[in-house]
mmCIF file of the C-alpha atoms, coordinates in Angstrom:
data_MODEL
# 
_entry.id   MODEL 
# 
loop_
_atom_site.group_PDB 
_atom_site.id 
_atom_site.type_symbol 
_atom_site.label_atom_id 
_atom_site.label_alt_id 
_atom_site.label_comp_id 
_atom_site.label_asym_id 
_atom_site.label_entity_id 
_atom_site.label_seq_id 
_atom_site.pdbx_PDB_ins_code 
_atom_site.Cartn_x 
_atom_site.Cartn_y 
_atom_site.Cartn_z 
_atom_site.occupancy 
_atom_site.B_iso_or_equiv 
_atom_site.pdbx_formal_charge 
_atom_site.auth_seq_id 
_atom_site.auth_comp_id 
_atom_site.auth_asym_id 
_atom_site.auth_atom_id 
_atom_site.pdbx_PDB_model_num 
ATOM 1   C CA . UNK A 1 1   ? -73.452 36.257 -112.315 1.00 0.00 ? 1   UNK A CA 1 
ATOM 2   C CA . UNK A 1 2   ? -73.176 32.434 -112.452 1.00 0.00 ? 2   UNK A CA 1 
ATOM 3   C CA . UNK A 1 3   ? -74.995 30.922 -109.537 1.00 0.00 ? 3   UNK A CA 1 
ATOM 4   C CA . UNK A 1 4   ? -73.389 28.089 -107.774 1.00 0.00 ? 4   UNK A CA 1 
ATOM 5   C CA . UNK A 1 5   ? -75.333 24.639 -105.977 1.00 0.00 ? 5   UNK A CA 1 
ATOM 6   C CA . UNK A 1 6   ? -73.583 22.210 -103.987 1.00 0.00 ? 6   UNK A CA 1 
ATOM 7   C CA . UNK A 1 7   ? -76.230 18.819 -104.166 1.00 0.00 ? 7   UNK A CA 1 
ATOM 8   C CA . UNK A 1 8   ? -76.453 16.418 -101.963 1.00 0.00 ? 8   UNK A CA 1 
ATOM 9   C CA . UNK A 1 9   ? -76.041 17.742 -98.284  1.00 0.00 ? 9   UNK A CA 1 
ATOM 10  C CA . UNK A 1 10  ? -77.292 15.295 -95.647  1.00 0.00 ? 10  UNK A CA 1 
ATOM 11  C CA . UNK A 1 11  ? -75.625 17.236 -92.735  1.00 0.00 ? 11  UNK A CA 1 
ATOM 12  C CA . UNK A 1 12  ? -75.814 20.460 -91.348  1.00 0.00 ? 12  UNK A CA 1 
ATOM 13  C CA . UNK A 1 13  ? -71.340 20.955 -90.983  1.00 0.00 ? 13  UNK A CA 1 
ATOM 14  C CA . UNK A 1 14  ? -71.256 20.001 -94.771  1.00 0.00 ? 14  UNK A CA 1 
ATOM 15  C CA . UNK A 1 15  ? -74.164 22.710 -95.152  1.00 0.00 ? 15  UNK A CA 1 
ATOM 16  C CA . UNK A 1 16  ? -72.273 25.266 -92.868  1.00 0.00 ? 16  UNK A CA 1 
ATOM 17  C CA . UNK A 1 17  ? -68.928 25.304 -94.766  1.00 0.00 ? 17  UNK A CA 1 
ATOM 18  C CA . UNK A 1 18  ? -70.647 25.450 -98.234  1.00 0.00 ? 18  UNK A CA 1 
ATOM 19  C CA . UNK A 1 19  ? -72.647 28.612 -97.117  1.00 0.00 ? 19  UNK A CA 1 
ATOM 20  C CA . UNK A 1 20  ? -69.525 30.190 -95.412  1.00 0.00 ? 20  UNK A CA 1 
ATOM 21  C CA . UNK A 1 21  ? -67.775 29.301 -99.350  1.00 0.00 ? 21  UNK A CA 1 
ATOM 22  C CA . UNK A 1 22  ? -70.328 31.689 -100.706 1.00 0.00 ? 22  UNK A CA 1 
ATOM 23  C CA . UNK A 1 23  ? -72.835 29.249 -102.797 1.00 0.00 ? 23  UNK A CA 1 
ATOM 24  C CA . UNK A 1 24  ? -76.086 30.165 -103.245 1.00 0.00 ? 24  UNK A CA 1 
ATOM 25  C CA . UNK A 1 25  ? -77.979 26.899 -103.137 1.00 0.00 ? 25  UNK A CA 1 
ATOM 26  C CA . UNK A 1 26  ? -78.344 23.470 -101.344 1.00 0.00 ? 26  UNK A CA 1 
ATOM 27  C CA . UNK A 1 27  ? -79.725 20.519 -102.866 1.00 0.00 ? 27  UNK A CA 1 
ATOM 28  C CA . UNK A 1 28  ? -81.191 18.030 -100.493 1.00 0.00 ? 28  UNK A CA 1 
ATOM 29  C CA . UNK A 1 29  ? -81.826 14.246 -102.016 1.00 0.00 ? 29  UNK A CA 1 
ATOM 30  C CA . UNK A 1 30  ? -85.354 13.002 -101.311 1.00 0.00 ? 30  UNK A CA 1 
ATOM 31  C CA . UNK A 1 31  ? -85.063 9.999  -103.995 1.00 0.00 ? 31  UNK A CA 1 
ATOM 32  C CA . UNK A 1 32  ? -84.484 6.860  -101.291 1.00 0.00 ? 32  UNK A CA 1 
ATOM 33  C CA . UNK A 1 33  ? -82.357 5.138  -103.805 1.00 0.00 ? 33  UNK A CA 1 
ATOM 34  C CA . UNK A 1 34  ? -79.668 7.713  -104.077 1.00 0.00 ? 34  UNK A CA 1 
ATOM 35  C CA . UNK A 1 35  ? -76.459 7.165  -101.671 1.00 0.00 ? 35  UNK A CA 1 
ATOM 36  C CA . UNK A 1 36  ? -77.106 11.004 -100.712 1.00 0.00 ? 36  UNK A CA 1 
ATOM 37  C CA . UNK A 1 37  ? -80.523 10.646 -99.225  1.00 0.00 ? 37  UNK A CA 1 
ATOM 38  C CA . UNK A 1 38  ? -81.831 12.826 -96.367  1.00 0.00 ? 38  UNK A CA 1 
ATOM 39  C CA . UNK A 1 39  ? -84.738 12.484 -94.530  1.00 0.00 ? 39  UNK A CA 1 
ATOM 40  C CA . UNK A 1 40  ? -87.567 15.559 -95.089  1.00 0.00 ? 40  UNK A CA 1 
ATOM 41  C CA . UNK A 1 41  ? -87.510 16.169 -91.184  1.00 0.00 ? 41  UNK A CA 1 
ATOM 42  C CA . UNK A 1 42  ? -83.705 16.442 -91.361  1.00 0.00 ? 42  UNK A CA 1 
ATOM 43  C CA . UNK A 1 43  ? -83.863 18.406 -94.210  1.00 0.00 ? 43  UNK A CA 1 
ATOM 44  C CA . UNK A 1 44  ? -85.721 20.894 -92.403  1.00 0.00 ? 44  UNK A CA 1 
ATOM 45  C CA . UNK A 1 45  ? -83.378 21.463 -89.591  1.00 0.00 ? 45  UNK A CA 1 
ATOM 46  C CA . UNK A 1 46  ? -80.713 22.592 -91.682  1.00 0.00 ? 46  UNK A CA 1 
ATOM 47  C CA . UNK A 1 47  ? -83.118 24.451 -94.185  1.00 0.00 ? 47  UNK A CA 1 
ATOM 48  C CA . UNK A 1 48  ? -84.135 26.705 -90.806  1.00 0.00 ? 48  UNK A CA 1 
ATOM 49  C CA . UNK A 1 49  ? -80.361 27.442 -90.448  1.00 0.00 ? 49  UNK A CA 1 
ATOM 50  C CA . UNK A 1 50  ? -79.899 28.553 -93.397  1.00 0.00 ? 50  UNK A CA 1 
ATOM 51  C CA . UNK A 1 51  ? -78.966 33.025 -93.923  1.00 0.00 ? 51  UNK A CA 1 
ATOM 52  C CA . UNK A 1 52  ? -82.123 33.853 -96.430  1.00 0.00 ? 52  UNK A CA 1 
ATOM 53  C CA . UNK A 1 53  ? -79.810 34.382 -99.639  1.00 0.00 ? 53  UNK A CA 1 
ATOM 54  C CA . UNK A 1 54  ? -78.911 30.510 -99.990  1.00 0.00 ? 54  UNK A CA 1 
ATOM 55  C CA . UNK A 1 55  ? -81.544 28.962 -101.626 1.00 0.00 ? 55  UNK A CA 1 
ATOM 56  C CA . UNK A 1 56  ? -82.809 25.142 -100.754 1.00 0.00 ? 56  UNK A CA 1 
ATOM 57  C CA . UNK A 1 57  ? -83.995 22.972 -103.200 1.00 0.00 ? 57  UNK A CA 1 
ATOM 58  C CA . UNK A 1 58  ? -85.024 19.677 -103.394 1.00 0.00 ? 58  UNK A CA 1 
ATOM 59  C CA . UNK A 1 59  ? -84.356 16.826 -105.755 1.00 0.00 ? 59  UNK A CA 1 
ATOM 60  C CA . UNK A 1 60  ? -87.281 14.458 -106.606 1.00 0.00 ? 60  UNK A CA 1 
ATOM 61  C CA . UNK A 1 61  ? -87.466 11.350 -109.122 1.00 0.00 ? 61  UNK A CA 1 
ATOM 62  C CA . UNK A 1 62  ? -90.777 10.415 -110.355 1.00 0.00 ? 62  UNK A CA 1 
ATOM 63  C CA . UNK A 1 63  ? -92.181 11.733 -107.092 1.00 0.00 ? 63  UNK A CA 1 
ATOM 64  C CA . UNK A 1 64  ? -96.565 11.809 -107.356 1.00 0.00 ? 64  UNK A CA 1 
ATOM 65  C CA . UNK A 1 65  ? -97.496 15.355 -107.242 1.00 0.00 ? 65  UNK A CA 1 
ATOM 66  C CA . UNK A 1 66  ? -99.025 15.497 -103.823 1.00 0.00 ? 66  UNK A CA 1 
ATOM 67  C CA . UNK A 1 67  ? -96.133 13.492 -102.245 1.00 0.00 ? 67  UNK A CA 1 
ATOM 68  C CA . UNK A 1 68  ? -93.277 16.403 -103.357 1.00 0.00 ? 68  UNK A CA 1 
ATOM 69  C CA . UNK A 1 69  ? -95.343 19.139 -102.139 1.00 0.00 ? 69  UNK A CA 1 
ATOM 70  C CA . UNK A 1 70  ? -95.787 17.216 -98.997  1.00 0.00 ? 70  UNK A CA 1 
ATOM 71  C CA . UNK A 1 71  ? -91.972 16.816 -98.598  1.00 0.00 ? 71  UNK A CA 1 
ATOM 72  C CA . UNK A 1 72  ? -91.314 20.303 -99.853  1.00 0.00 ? 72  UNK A CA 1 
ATOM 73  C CA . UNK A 1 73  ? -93.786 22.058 -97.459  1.00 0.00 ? 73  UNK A CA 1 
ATOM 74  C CA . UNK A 1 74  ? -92.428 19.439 -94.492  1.00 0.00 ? 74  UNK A CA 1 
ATOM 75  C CA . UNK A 1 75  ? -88.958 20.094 -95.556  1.00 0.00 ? 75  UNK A CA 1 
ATOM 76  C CA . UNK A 1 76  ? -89.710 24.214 -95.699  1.00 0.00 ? 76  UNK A CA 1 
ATOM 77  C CA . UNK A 1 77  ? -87.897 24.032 -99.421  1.00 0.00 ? 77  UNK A CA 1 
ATOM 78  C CA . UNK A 1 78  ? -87.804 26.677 -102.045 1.00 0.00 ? 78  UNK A CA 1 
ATOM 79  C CA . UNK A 1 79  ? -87.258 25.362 -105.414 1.00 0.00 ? 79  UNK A CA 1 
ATOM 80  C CA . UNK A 1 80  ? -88.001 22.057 -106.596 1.00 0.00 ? 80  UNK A CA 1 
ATOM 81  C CA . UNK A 1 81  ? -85.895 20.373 -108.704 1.00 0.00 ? 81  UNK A CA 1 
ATOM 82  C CA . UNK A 1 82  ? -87.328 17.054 -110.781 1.00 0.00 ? 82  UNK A CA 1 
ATOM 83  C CA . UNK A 1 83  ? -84.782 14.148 -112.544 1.00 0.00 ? 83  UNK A CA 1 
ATOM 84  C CA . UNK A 1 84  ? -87.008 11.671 -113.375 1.00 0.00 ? 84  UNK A CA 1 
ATOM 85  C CA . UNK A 1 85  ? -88.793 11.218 -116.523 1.00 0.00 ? 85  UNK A CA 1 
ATOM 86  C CA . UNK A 1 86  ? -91.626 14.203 -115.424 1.00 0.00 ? 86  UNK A CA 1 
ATOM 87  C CA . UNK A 1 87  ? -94.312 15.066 -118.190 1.00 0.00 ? 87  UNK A CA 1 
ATOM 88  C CA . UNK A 1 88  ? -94.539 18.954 -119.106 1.00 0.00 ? 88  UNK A CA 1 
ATOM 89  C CA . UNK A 1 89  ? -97.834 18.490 -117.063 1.00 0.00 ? 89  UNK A CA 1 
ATOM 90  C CA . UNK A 1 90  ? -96.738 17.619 -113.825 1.00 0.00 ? 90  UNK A CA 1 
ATOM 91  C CA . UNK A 1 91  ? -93.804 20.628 -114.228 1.00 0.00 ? 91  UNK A CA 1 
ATOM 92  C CA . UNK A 1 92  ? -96.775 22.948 -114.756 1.00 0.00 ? 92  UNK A CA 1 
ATOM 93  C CA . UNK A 1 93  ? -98.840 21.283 -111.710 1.00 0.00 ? 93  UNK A CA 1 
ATOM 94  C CA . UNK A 1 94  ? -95.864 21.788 -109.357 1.00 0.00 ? 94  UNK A CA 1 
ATOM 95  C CA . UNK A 1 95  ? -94.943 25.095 -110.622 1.00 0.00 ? 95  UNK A CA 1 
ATOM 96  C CA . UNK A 1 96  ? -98.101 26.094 -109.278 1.00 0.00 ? 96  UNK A CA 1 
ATOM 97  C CA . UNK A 1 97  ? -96.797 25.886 -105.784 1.00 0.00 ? 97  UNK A CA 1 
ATOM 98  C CA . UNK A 1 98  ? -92.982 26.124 -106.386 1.00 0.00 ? 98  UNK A CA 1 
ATOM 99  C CA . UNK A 1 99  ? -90.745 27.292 -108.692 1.00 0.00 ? 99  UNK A CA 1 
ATOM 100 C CA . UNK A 1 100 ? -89.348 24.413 -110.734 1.00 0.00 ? 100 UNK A CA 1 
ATOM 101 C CA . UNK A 1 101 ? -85.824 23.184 -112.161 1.00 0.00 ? 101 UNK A CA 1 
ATOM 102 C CA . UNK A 1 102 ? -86.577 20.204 -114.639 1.00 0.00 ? 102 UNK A CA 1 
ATOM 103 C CA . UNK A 1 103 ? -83.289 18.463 -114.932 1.00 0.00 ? 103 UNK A CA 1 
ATOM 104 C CA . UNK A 1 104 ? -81.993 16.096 -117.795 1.00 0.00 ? 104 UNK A CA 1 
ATOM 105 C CA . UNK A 1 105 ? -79.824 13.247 -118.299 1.00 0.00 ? 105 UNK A CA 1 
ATOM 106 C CA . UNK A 1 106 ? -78.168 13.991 -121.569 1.00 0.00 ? 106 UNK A CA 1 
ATOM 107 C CA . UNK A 1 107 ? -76.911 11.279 -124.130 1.00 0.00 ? 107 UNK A CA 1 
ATOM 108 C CA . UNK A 1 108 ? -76.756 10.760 -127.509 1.00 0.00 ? 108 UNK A CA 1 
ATOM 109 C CA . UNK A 1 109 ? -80.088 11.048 -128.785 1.00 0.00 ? 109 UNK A CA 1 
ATOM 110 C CA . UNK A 1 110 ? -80.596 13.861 -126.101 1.00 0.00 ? 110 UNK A CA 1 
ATOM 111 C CA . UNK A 1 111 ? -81.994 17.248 -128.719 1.00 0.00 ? 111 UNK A CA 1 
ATOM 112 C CA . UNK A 1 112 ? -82.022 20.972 -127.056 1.00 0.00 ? 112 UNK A CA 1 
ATOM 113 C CA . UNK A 1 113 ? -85.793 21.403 -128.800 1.00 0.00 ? 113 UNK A CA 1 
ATOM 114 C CA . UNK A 1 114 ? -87.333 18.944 -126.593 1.00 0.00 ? 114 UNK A CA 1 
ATOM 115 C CA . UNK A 1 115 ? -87.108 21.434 -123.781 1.00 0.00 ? 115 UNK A CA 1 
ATOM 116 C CA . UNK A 1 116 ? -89.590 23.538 -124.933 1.00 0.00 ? 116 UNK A CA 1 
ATOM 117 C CA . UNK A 1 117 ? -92.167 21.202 -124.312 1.00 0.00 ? 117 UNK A CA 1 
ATOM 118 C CA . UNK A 1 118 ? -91.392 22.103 -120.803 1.00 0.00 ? 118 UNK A CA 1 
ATOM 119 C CA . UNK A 1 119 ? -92.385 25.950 -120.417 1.00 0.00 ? 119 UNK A CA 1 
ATOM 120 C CA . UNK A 1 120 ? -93.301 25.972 -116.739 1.00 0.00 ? 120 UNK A CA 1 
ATOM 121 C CA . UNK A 1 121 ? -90.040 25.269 -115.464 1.00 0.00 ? 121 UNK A CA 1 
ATOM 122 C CA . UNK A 1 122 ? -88.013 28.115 -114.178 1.00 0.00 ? 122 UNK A CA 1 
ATOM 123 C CA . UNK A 1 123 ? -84.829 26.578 -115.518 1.00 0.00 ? 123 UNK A CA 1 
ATOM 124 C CA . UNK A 1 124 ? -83.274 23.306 -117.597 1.00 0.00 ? 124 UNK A CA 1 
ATOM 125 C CA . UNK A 1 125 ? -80.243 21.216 -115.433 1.00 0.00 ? 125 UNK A CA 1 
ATOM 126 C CA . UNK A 1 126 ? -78.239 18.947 -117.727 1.00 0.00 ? 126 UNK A CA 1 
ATOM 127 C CA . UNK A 1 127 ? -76.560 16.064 -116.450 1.00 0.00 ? 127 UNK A CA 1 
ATOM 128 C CA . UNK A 1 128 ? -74.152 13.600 -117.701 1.00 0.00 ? 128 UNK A CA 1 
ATOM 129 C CA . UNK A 1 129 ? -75.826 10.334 -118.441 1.00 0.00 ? 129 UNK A CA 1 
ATOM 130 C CA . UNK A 1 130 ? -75.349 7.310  -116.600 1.00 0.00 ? 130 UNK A CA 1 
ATOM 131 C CA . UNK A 1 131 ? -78.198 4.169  -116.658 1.00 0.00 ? 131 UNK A CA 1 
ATOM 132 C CA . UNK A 1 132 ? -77.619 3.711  -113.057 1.00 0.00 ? 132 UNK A CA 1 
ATOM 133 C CA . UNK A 1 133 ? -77.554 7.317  -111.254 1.00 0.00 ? 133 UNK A CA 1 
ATOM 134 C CA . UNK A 1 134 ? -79.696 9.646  -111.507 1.00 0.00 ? 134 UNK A CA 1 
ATOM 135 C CA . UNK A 1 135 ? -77.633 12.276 -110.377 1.00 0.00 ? 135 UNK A CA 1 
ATOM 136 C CA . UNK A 1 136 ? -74.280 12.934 -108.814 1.00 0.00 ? 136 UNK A CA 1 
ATOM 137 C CA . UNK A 1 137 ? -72.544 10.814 -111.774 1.00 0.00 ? 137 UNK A CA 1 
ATOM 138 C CA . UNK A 1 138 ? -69.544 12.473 -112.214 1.00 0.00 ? 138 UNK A CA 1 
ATOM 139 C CA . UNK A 1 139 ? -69.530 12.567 -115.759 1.00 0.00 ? 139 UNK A CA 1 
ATOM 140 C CA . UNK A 1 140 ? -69.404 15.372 -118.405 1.00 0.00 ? 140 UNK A CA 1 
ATOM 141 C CA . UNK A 1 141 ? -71.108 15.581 -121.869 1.00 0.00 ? 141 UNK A CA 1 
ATOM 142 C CA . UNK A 1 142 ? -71.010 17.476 -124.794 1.00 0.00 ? 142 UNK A CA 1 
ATOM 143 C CA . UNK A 1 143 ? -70.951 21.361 -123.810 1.00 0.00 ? 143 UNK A CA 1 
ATOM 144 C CA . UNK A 1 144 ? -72.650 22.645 -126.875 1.00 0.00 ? 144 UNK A CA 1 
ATOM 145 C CA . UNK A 1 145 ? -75.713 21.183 -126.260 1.00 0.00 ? 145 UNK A CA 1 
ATOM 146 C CA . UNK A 1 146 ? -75.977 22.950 -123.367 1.00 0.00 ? 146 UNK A CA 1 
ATOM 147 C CA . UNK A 1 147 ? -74.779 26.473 -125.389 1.00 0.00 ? 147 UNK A CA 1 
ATOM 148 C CA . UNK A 1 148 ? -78.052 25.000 -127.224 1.00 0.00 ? 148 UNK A CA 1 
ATOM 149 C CA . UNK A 1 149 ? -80.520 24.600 -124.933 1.00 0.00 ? 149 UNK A CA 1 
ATOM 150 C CA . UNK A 1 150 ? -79.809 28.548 -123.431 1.00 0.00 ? 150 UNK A CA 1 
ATOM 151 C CA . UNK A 1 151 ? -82.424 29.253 -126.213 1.00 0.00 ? 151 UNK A CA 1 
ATOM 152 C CA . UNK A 1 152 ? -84.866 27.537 -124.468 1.00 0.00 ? 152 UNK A CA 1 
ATOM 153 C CA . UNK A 1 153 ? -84.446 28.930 -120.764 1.00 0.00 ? 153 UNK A CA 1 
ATOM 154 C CA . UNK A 1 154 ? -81.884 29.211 -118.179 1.00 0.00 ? 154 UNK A CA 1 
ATOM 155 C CA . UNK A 1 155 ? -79.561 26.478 -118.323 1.00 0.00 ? 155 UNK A CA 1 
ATOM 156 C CA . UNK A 1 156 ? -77.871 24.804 -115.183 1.00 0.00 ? 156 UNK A CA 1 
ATOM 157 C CA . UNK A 1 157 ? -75.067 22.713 -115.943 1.00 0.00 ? 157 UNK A CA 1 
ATOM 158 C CA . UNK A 1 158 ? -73.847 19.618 -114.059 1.00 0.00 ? 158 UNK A CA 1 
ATOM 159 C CA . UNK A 1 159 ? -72.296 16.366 -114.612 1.00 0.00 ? 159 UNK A CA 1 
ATOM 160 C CA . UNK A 1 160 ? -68.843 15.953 -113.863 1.00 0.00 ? 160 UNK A CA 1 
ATOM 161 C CA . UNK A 1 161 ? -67.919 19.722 -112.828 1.00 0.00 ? 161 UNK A CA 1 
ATOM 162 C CA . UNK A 1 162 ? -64.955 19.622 -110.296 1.00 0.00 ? 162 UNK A CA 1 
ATOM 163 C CA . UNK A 1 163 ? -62.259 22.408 -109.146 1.00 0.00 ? 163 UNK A CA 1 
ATOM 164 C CA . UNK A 1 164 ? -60.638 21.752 -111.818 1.00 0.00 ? 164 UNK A CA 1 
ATOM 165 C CA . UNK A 1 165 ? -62.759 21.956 -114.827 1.00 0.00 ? 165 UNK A CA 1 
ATOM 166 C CA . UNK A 1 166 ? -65.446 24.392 -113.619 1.00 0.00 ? 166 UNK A CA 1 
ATOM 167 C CA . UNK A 1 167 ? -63.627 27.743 -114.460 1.00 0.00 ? 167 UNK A CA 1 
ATOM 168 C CA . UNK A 1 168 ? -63.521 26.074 -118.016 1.00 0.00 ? 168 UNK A CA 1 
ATOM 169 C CA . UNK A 1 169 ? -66.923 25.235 -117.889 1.00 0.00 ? 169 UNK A CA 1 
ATOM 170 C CA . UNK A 1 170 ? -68.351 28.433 -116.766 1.00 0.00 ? 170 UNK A CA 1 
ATOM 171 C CA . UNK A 1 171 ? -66.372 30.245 -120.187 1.00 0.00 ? 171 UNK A CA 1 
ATOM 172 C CA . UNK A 1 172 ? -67.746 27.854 -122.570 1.00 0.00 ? 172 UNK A CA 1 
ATOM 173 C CA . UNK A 1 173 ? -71.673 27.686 -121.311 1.00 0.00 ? 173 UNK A CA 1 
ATOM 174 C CA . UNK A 1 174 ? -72.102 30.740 -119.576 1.00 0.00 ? 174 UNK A CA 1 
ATOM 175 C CA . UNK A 1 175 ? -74.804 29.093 -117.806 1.00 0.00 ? 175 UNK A CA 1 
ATOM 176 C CA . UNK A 1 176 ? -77.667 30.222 -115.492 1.00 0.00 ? 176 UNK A CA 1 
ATOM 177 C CA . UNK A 1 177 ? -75.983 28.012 -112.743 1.00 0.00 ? 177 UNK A CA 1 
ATOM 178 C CA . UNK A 1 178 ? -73.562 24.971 -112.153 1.00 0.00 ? 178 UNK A CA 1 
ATOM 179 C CA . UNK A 1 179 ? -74.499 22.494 -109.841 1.00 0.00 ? 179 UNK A CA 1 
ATOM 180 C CA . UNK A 1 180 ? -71.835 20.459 -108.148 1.00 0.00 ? 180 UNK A CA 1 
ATOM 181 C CA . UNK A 1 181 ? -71.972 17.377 -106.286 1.00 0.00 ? 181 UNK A CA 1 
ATOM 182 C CA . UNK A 1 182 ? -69.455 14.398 -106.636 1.00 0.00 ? 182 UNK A CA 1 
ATOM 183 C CA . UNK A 1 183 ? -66.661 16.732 -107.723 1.00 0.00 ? 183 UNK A CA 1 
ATOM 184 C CA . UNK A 1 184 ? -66.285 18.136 -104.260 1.00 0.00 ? 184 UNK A CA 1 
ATOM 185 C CA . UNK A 1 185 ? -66.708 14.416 -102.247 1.00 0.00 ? 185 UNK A CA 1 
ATOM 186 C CA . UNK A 1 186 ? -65.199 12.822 -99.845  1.00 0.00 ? 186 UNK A CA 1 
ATOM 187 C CA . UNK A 1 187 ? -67.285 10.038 -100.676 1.00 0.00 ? 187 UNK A CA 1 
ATOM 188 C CA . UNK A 1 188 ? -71.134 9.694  -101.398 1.00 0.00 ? 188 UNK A CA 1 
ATOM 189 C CA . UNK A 1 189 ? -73.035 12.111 -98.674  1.00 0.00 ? 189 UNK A CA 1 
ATOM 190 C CA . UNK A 1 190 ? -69.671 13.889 -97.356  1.00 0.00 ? 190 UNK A CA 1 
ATOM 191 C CA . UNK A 1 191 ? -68.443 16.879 -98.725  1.00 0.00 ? 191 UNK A CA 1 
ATOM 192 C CA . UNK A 1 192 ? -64.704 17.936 -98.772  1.00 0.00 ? 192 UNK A CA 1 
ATOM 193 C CA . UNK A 1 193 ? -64.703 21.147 -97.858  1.00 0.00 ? 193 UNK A CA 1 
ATOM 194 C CA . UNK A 1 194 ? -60.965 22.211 -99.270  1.00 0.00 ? 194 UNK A CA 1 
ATOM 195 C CA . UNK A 1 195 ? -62.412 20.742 -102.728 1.00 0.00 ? 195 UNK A CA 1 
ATOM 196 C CA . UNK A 1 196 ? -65.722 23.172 -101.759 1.00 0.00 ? 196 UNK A CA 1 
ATOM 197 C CA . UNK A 1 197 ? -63.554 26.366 -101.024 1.00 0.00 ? 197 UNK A CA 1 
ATOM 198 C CA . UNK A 1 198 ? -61.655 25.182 -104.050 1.00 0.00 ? 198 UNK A CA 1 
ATOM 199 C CA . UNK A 1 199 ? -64.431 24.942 -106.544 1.00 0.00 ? 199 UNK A CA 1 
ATOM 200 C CA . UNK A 1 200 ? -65.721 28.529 -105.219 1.00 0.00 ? 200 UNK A CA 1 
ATOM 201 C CA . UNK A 1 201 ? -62.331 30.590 -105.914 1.00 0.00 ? 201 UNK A CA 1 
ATOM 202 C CA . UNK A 1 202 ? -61.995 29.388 -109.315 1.00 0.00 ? 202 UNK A CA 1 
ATOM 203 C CA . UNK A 1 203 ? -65.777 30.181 -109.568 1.00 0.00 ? 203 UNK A CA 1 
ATOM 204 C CA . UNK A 1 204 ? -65.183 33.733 -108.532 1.00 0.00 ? 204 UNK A CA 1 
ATOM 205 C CA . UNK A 1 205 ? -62.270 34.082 -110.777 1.00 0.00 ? 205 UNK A CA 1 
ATOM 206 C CA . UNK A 1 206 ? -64.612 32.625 -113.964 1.00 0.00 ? 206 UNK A CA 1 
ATOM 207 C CA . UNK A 1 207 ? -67.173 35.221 -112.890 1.00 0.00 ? 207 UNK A CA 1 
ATOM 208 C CA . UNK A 1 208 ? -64.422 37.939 -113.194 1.00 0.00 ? 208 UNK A CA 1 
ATOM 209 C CA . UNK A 1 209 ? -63.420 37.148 -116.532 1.00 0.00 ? 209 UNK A CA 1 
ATOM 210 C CA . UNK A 1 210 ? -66.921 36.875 -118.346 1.00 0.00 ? 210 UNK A CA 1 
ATOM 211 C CA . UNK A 1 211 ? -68.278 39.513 -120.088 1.00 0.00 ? 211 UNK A CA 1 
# 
């Protein structure tokens, strides 16, 4: 079954309505540059809240080592999920501790192959590319690549997915996971949650028509 995350909650009603939609993740921004930031301390007060199936995870760019697992013991997360430009080492050093998404920006000269480099991770999230964001773009890319990369390891796919275009998404990748954050906005930090109830029926319907 294709897993659904909602990235970027920085409040605990935002978190509430997305669990009550049925996802099964949370991403929580720790990068201080992102418009979706949260606080490790506030993190954790909506991680605690959480029913045990929804997973929280925790997005890190070019964090040092000991600085994310500081964060992601503070902010009691379970998966750690890295879109920076992280060496197959420092996957492997984290993975360690936590289980480990290594996420990628893909453009042009973006090649499948190069994921293998990164064996520790649990799983591979592709992103639309954009030089200033480093996440929550709202753009698409090529879906084949990320047919591709499957080869490699579970793929989560991201970048542009919205009510609209997921249930078309989902058929074409079959991924591991989508991961949704823009496409079900208000603005940056603030979900919609008709967009998030949205997003999940057409998910559900997807699921049912996979084979």
């Amino acid at each position: 079954m294709v897993k659904v995350k909602i990235c970027g909650i920085t409040n605990w009603a935002d978190a509430q309505r997305a669990v009550k939609a049925g996802v099964d993740a949370l991403g929580f921004n720790f990068y201080a540059s992102s418009p979706r930031y949260i606080a490790p301390a506030e993190a954790r007060k909506i991680v605690r809240r959480l029913p045990r199936r929804v997973r929280a995870v925790g997005v890190f760019v070019n964090t040092p080592v000991d600085v994310t697992l500081k964060i992601a013991r503070a902010a009691d997360l379970d998966i750690l999920q890295l879109h920076g430009e992280e060496t197959p080492e420092t996957v492997k050093a984290l993975a360690q501790f936590f289980p480990v998404v290594k996420a990628f920006r893909v453009s042009g000269g973006f090649r499948p192959a190069q994921l293998a480099r990164y064996r520790a991770a649990m799983a591979f999230l592709l992103d639309g590319f954009d030089a200033e964001w480093r996440g929550g773009t709202g753009k698409t890319f090529d879906w084949r690549l990320a047919r591709e990369a499957k080869r490699y390891g579970p793929v989560i796919l991201a970048g542009g997915i919205t009510p609209a275009n997921v249930a078309q998404a989902i058929a074409a990748v079959q991924p591991f996971a989508i991961d949704v954050c823009g496409g079900v906005e208000a603005r940056p930090g603030k979900k919609d949650a008709v967009r998030v109830r949205a997003l999940m029926r057409r998910v559900e319907a997807a699921r049912r028509k996979l084979p």
